[in-house]
N, C-alpha and C positions, 0 to 999 in steps of 0.2 A: 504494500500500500504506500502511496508516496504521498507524504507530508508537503502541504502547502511551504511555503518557503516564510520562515520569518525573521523579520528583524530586529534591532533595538531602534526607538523612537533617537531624536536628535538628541544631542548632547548640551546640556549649556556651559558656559566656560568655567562654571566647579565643576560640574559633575565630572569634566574632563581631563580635570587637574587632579582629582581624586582618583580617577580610574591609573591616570599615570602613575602616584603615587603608589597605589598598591600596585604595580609590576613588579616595585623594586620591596614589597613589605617579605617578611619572611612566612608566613605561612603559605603553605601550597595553596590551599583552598582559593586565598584570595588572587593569589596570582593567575590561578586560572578562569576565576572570574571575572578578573578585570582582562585577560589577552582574548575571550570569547566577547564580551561587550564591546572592547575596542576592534576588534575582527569585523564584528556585525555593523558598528558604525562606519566599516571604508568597507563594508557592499560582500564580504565574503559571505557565502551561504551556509548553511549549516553542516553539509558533510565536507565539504574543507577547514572548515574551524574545526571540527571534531577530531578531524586530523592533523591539525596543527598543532592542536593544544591537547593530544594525547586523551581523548576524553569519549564517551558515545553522542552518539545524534541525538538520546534524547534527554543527555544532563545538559550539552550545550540549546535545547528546546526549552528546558527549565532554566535554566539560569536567563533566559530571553525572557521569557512571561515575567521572572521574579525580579528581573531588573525593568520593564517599561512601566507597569505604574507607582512605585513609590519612589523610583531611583537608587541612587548607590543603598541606600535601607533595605532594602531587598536581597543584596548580594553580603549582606550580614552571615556568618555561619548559625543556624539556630538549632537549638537543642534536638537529638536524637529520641527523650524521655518522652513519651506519651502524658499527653497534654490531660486527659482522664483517663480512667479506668473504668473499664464496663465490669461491672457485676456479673460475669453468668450467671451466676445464683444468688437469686431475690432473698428477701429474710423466711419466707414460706417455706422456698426450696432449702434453704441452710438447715432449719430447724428440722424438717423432715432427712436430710442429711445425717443432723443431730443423734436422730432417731435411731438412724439405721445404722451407722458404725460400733453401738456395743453390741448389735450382733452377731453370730457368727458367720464368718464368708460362706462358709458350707452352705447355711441354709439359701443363697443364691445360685446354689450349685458349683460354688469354686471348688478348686480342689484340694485346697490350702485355708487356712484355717487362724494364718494373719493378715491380717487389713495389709493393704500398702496405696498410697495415694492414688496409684495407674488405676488398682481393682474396684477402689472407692468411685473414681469416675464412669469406670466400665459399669458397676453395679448400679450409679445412680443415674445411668443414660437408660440400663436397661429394666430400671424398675419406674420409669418415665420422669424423675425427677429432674431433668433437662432435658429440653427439647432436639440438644445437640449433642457430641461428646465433647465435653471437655478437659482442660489440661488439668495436669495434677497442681499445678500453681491457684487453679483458679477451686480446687477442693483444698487447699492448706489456709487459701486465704479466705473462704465461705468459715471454715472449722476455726480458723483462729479470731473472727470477727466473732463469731459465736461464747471465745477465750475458751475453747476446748484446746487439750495443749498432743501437739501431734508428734508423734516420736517415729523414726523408721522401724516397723518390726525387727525383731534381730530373733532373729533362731538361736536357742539353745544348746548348748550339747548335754547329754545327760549321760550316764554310763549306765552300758546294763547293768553292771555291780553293784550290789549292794554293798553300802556305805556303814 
């Protein structure tokens, strides 16, 4: 599928002084931000800037949207961290959760007879308590909002000997 061609809107004499300024800053990020904006401002298209500036067609398509409306603001590096967190599991579903981990896996048909996070998700997609599967992250942190306190099973050894 071939992408329309885009480019960065015009420059005014900061924003151009700043894009020059970070050529020469030390982080990569911005360097290559600023040699894709100043590429798109003298007319290069997007799959020679992508290979100019070592990068795909469509970081340098991003960094085009994320620089033409606010300006050099845009070509900020911004956080990686999830801006919220979705609940899979409502305070309904936790409780019912709640419910279900002192009892034994067995009675779900496992074969194993200690909990572990993966089986608690598996158990609670398959007893409809989530409409989807979910991650063991998202059953540690349903159990810990609840302040039920979650340990990784650990198997025993026992001797047949009596002691």
């Amino acid at each position: 599928m071939r992408h329309p061609s885009v480019f960065v809107r015009l420059l005014t004499s900061e924003e151009r002084q700043q894009m020059e300024a970070g050529l020469r800053s030390s982080p990569t990020f911005t360097v290559r931000r600023c040699q894709s904006v100043l590429a798109s401002v003298y007319g290069a298209g997007v799959p020679r800037i992508a290979r100019q500036v070592g990068c795909s067609e469509p970081t340098v398509r991003n960094v085009v949207h994320a620089f033409n409306p606010p300006g050099v603001a845009g070509l900020q590096r911004e956080s990686s961290r999830p801006q919220t967190t979705r609940e899979h599991l409502g305070s309904e579903e936790a409780t019912r959760l709640q419910a279900l981990v002192p009892q034994s896996p067995r009675t779900f048909g496992s074969p194993t007879s200690l909990w572990t996070l993966e089986l608690a998700a598996e158990v609670s997609f398959a007893q409809g308590l989530t409409s989807q599967r979910v991650s063991r992250e998202a059953i540690r942190t349903a159990l810990r909002r609840l302040e039920v306190s979650w340990q990784r099973a650990k198997h025993w050894l026992t001797s047949p000997e009596p002691t």
